[in-house]
N, C-alpha and C positions, 0 to 999 in steps of 0.2 A: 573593636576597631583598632587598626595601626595604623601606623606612619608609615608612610612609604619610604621605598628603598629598593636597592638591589640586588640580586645575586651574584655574587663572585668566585672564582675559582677559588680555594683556599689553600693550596698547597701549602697545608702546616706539617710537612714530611719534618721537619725537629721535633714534633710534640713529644716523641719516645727519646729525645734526646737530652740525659741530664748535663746541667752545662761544666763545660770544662772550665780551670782557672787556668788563664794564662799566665808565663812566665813577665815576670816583673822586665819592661823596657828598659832600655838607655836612659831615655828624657820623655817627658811629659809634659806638655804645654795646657795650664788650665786655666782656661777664661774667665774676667770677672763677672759674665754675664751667661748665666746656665739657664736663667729664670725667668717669668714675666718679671718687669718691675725695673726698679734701677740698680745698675751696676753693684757690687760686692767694692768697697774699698782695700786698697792691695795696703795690708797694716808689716808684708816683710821687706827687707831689703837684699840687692844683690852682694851675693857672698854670703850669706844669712844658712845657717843648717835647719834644715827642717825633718820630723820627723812624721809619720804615717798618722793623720787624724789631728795635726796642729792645724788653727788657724791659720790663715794666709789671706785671709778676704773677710772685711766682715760687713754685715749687711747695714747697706747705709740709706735707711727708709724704711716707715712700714712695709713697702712691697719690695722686697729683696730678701737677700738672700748669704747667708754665710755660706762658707767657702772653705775648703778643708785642704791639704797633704795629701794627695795618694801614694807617695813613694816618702822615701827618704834618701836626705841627698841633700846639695847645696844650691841654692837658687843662683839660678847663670844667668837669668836674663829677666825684666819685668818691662815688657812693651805693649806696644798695640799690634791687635792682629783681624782681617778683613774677615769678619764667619760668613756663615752660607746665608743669610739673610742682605749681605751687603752690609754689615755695620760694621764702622771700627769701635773695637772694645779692648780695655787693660786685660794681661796674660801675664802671668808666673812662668820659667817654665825652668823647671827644675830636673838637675842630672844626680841618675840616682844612684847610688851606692849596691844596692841588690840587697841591703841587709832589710829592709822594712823595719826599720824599728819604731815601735811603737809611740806615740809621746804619751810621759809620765803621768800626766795630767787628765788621763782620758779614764773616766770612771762610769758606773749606771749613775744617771741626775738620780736626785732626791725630789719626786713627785709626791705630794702630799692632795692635791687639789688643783682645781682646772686650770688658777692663775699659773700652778706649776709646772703642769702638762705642757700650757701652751706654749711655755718657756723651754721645756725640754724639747719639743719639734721644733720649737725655729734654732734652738742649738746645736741640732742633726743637723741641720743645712738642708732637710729632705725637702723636693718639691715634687712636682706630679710624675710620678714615672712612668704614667703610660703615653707621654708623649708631650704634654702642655706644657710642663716647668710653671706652671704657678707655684708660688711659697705654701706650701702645706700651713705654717701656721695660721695664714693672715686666712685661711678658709676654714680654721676651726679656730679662728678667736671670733667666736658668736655673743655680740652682747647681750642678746636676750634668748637663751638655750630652752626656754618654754615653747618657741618658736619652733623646734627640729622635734618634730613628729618621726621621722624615720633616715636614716644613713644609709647611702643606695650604693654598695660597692661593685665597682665598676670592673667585673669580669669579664666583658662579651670579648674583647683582643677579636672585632673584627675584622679588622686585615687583614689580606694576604698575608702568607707568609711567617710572620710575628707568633713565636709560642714562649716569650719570657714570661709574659703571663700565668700562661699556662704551668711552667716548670713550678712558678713562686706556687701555685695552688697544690700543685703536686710534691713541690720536696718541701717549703714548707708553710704546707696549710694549717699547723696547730701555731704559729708566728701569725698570721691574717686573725682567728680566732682570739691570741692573746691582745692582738693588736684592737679588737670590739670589746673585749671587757674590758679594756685602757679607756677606749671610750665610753662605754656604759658606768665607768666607776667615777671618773671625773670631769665628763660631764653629763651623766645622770641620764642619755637617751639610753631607751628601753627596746626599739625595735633597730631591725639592721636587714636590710633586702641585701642579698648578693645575687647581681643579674649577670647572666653568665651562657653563651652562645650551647646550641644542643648537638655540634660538633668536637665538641671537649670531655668527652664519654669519663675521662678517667680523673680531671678534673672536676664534674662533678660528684662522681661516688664519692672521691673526698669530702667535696665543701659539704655533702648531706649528710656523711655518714659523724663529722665531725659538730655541726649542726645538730643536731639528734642528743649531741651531748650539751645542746647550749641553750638557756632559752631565748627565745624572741629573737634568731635568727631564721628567717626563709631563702630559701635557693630559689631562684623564679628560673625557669629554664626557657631561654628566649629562643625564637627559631634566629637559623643563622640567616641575617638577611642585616648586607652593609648599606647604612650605619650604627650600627644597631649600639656601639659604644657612646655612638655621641652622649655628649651631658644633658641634652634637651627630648633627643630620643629614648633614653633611657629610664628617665626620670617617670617620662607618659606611660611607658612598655611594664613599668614595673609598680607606680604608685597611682595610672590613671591620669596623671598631670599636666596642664602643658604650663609651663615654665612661660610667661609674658614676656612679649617682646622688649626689650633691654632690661629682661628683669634676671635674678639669679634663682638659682634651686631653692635658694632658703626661703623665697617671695612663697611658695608653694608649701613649706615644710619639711626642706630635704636639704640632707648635706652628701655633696657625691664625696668617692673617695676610690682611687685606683685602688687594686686589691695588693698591686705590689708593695706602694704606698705605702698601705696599711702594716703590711708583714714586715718592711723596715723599719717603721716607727717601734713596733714592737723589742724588735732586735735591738734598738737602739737604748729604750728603756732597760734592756735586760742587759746587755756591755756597754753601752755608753760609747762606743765607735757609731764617728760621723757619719756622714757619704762621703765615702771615699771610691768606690768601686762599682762597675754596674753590670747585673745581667742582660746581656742581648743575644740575638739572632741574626745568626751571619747565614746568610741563603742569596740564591740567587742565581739565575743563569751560568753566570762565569765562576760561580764557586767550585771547588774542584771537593769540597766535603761539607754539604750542608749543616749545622749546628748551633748548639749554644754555648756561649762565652761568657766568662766573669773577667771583664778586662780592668785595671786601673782605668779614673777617670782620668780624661788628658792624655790617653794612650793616641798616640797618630794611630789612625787607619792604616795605611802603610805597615806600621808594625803589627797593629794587630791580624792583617789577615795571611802576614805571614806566620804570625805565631797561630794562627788556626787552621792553617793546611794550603794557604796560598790558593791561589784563582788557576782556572785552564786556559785563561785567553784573556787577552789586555779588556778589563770592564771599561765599555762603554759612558757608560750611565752609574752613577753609586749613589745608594740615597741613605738617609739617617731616615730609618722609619719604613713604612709602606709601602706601595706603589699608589695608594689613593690619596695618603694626603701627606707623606714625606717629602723629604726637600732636598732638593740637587745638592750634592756636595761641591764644591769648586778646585777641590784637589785632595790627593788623596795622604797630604798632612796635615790635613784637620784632624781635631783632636774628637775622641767619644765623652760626651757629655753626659750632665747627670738625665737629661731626658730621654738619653738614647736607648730608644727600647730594641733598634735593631737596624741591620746596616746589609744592603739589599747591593748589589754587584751584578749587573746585566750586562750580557755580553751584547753584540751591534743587532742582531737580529730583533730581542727583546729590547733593546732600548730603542729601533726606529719609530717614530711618529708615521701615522697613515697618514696622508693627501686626504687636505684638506677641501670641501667641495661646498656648494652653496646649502643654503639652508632649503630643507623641502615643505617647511612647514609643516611638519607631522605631530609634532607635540611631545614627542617621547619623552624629553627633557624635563617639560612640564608635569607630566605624570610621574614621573619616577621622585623628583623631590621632593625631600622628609619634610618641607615646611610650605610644599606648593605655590614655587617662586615660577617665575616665568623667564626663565633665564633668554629665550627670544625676545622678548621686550625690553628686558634689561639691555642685551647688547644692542642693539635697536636707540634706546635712550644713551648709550654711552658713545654709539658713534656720533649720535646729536649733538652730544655735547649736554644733554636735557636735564639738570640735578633734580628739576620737579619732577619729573617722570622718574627719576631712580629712586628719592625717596618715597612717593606715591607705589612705588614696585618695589618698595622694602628691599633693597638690597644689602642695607647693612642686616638682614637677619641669617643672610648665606653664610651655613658653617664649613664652607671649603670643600666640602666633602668628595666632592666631583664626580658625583650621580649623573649629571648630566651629560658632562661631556663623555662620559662613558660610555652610556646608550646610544649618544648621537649617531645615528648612520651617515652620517656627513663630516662626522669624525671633527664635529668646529671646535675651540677651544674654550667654552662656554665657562669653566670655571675659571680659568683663566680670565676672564672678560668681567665675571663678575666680579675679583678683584680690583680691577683697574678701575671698573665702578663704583667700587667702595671709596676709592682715590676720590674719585671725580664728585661723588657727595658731599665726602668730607668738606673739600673743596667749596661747594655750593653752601651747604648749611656753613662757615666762614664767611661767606660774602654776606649770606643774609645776617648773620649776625652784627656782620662791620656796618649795614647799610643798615640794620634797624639803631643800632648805637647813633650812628648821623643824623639820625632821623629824630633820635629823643633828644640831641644836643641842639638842633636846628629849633624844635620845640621849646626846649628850655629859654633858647637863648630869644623867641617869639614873645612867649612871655612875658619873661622879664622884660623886654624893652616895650608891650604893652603896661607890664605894670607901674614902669618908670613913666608912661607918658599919660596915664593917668594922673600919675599926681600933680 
């Protein structure tokens, strides 16, 4: 049995293409905020020299994230700047010299044991690079490691479009490999699934032929059917598992792990340079030479797609990521982040929305989703107003994916709605919480003035 899902065109016309590095920009604006979790603290100041892999941010919380140098150069500005999400967050943004020079300071860590692994990953600054930006470490600082039955590396890159994945397996897949005996040595897991789509022909002869030399790694060859990378999908498709509702991989016995992810950490172990730079996928409609790029983090867009061969006609539409579950850029001087797997340029044709029309009640929606949400009912409860009806329709389980509105023949904006819904929950479960707290004070204070008139 599987999960449902869909078929998508895949146009990974990059997959034969190794990526190029581009020339080092002007200036580079990089956010303190790359990551789930809370902001990076900006620890430079302006007029401050900084060199390629210095700190600049350091993470202020278990969930965050350090913050590194991609250029070298003087810091010209530390402000706030509006990202695609709508949030204002603190920016560096440093001009750079062209020389890259390195800072002094930057050596392999001294890993001895898992205390010191997990110290060397949150020191990378690495987070998820196929798209999430959670902090790598705080997902392999496991208290009880008798718990992780198997490491599920997360190759499927089912997206459109997106082959940086793909390249990391292909140029360098013995870095993924080093990157599983890092794990296997300090903290002591014994298996490692790499689940990985069966339109990746050349990426997989690698990961098995490399496999073959290692034990207690398996290649699971998943058929290509989006979402097939999800963390919940995945998990089921490769270990049998379903992951409980608000629960994580570990609930089950698993630790995911992007496969880029992995082959950084590796790298990082082996030279001791941070994240500072990222591979992505520049495709798309308006692109005038589809590819892959190894840009500075904090490169503007702007600069970068001129440094990659320039567009044929003003992009429409530009997304960090996907077309399924990427996100609108709001200009094209945002900077590439450390989760940027890839950066999609549609010209007006490809970026029109169809005419949207009523619902026909067909169900297609419902059938096509990997977790069998009712996304008709959910929008249904959202125009209500109804939080009982959203959570009884589990819509905090929607992982975005946008299966639904994809199939819809009515072209509705269904994933779209179930976010709004997630809003409107959240909303609901707050009220009930404020109204059951009133409710236990009104009680208390019953009481006590029964107790009082007893005596």
């Amino acid at each position: 049995m599987r999960l449902h899902g869909i078929k998508v065109a895949h146009h990974k016309r990059t997959a034969d293409c190794a990526p190029e590095r581009l020339a080092v920009p002007p200036y580079v604006t990089i956010p303190m905020s790359m990551h789930i979790g809370k902001p990076a603290r900006v620890i430079v100041q302006k007029g401050d020299e900084v060199k390629v892999g210095q700190l600049i941010g350091e993470a202020d919380g278990f969930v965050s994230s350090n913050i590194h140098a991609s250029v070298s150069g003087e810091v010209r500005q530390i402000k706030e700047m509006l990202n695609a999400h709508g949030q204002k967050v603190p920016c560096v943004v440093i001009e750079s010299d062209g020389r890259q020079t390195l800072c002094e300071k930057l050596s392999p860590p001294r890993v001895t044991d898992f205390d010191s692994f997990v110290k060397a990953v949150k020191e990378s600054g690495v987070v998820g690079l196929g798209g999430a930006g959670f902090p790598s470490f705080v997902k392999l600082h496991v208290y009880d490691l008798s718990a992780v039955e198997a490491v599920v590396i997360n190759a499927a890159e089912c997206e459109p479009y997106i082959t940086s994945d793909t390249r990391t397996m292909i140029d360098k897949g013995e870095y993924v490999f080093q990157g599983i005996e890092a794990m296997r040595r300090f903290m002591g897991i014994k298996r490692f699934i790499i689940g990985i789509e069966d339109n990746k022909r050349k990426a997989i002869a690698r990961m098995k032929a490399l496999a073959e030399q290692t034990e207690g790694v398996e290649v699971h060859v998943l058929p290509s059917q989006y979402p097939q990378g999800g963390e919940k999908v995945l998990v089921y498709h490769t270990m049998g598992r379903m992951i409980p509702k608000g629960g994580l991989p570990l609930d089950v016995g698993a630790v995911v792990v992007n496969v880029s992810t992995l082959s950084f950490i590796a790298e990082y172990l082996a030279a001791g340079q941070p994240l500072v730079e990222k591979c992505l996928t520049v495709d798309g409609s308006a692109v005038k030479t589809p590819k892959n790029v190894i840009a500075p983090i904090g490169m503007s867009i702007r600069d970068l797609i001129e440094a990659a061969g320039g567009l044929r006609c003003e992009p429409s539409k530009v997304l960090y990521g996907g077309p399924m579950m990427g996100i609108a850029v709001p200009s094209m001087d945002e900077p590439v982040l450390k989760n940027t797997n890839a950066l999609i340029f549609m010209d007006e044709k490809e970026a029109a929305l169809p005419k949207t029309t009523a619902c026909i009640g067909c169900g297609t929606c419902a059938a096509h989703c990997p977790f069998r949400l009712d996304p008709r009912a959910i929008a249904q409860a959202y125009r209500l107003g109804d939080g009982a009806a959203l959570k009884k329709l589990c819509v905090d389980l929607c992982m975005e994916c946008g299966c639904c509105s994809y199939v819809c023949p009515a072209h509705r904006p269904l994933v779209q709605t179930n976010v709004l819904g997630k809003g409107k929950l959240k909303e609901y479960l707050f009220s009930q919480q404020a109204q059951q707290k009133e409710q236990t004070k009104a009680k208390q204070h019953r009481d006590k003035q029964e107790r009082e008139a007893k005596k």
